[in-house]
C-alpha angles and dihedrals in degrees: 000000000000120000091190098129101006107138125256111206089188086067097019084232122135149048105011106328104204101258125240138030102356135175116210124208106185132174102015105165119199126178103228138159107234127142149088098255117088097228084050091072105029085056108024130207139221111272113195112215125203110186120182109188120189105220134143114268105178098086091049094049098043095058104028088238127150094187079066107064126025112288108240094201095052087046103049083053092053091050100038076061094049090044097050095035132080113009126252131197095211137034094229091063086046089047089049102056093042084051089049092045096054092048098054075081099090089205097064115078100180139021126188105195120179129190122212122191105192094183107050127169093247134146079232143057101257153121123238120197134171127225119207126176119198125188117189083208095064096082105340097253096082089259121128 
């Protein structure tokens, strides 16, 4: 499987990178214990997070402020929590609290989240990730 296009949230090159001020959060790796495989819960695994969140940056860089924009430090603790916290079955559930999580934070109008499981139980050698995108607008709860 091709890679050609594939986003790179490191450079914030690729497939339809959300527009705007943007923080990016790349490579955070939790040890959790998601998975549908018994042994995948009993032993755990690392997980690598990338987050983009669309959020207004001006105020905060005008002013050299932190109480202006969202803390990232504050914020890869909190999802390192969430990550190696309570067990899920699927990524798409682990994707989707980190992505709710993020977006308890009302300046911030769209995540992009996106799961990596380096170590999957696979016939192969890969990785598998998952890739969620979640606009407050949508509905005005933060939902897509």
């Amino acid at each position: 499987m091709s890679t050609a296009g594939a986003y790179d949230p490191s450079t914030g090159t690729g497939d339809a990178p959300i527009p705007g001020d943007r923080i990016l959060l790349s490579g955070l790796r939790v040890h959790g214990h998601h998975g549908v495989l018994p042994h995948e819960a009993q032993l755990g695994q690392v997980f690598v997070v990338d987050l983009e969140l669309a959020v207004d940056l001006a105020a905060a860089g005008r002013a050299d402020d932190l109480d202006r924009t969202v803390d990232y430090g504050s914020l890869a603790g909190r999802v390192a929590e969430v990550v190696g916290g309570r067990p899920r079955k699927l990524l798409e559930a682990v994707a989707e609290d980190v992505a709710q999580l993020v977006l308890a934070d009302e300046r911030v109008r769209q995540v992009r989240v996106r799961v990596t499981k380096p170590q999957a139980p696979l016939p192969v050698d890969a990785a598998v990730a998952v890739e969620i995108i979640r606009d407050r607008e949508a509905t005005g709860e933060g939902r897509a």
